[in-house]
C-alpha positions in Angstrom: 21.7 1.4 6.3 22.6 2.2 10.2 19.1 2.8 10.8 17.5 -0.3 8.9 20.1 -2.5 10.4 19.5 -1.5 14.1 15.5 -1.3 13.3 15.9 -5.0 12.0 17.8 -5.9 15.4 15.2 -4.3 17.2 12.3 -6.2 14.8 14.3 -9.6 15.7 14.7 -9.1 19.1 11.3 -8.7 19.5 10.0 -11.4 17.7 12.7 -13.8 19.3 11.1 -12.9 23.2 7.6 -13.5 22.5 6.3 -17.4 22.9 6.5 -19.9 20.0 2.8 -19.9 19.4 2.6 -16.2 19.0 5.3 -15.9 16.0 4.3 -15.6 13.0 3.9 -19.1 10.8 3.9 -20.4 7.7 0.1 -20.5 6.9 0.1 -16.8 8.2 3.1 -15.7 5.7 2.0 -13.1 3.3 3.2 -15.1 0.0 5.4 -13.0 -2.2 6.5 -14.0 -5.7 9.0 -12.9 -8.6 8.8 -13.1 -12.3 11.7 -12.7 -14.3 11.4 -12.2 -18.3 14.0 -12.8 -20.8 13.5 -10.7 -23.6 14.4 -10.4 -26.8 14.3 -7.0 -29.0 15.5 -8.1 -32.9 16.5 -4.8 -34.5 17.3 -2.7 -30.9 20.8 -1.4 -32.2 21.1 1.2 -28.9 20.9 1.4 -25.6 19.0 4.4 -26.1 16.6 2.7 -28.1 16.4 -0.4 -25.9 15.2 1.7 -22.9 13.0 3.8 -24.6 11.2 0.5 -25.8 11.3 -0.3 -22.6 10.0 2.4 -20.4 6.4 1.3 -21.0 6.6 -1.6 -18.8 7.8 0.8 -15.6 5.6 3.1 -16.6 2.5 0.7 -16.6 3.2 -1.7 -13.6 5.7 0.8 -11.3 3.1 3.0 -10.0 1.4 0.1 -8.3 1.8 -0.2 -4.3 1.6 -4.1 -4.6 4.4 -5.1 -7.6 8.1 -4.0 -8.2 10.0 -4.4 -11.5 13.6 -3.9 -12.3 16.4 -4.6 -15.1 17.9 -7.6 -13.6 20.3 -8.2 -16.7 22.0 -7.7 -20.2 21.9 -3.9 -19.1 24.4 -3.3 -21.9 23.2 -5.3 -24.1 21.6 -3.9 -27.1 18.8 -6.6 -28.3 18.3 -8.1 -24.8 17.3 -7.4 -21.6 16.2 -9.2 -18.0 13.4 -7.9 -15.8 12.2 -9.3 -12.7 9.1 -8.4 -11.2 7.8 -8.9 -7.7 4.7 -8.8 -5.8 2.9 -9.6 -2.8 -0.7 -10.4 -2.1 -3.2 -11.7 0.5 -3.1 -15.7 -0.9 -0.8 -16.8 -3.4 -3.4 -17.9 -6.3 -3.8 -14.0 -6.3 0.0 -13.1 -6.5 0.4 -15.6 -9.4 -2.8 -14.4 -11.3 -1.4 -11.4 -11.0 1.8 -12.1 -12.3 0.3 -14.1 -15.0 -1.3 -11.0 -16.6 2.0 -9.2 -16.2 3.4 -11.8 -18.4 0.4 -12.0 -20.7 0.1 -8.2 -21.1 3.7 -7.8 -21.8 3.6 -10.5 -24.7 0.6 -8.6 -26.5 2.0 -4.9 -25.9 5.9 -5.3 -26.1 8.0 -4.8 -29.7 10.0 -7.8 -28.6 9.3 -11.3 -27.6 10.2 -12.9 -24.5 12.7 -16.0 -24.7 12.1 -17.3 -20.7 9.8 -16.7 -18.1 10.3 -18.2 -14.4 8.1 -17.7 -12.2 9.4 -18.4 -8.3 7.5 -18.8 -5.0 10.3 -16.7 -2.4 7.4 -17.2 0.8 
């Protein structure tokens, strides 16, 4: 954490001594956007169980560079669970089709249902 915080300094530093119209702006941020999932698993009496009906989604979408997932919530919760997934892309109509067929494949292939999805811009 040393090292990322004095790398950061560094990073800020930086960017705060070069001339306004050289920083980054807006229409040059790389957009990045998360997807959290409620889900529902009726009949998941384990925690055991619940992550091995799970692991799929890891599995499938964690080996890409571009998109990060993680249990956000209800980790000991037998029939429920939160995951959020993030990702970043060249424009955002890409980042949100993307996420989109997260969602869409995770409703067709999942032995649950999801309850919520919300779907937020963070740049």
């Amino acid at each position: 954490w040393l090292y990322l915080s004095r790398r950061l300094a560094v990073e800020l530093t930086a960017l705060a001594a070069q001339p306004l119209s050289s920083r980054p702006s807006k229409q040059n941020a790389v957009p990045i956007a998360s997807l959290t999932l409620d889900i529902q698993l009726p009949a998941c009496h384990s925690l055991k169980e619940k992550r091995g009906r799970l692991r799929g989604l890891r599995d499938k979408f964690g080996k890409d560079a571009g998109i990060a997932m993680s249990e956000t919530d209800f980790h000991d919760v037998h029939d429920s669970a939160q995951w959020c997934v993030v990702t970043i892309a060249a424009d955002s109509s890409l980042v949100q089709s993307r996420l989109r067929k997260i969602e869409d494949y995770i409703r067709a292939n999942l032995d649950g249902y999801i309850t919520d999805s919300r779907l937020e811009f963070l740049r």
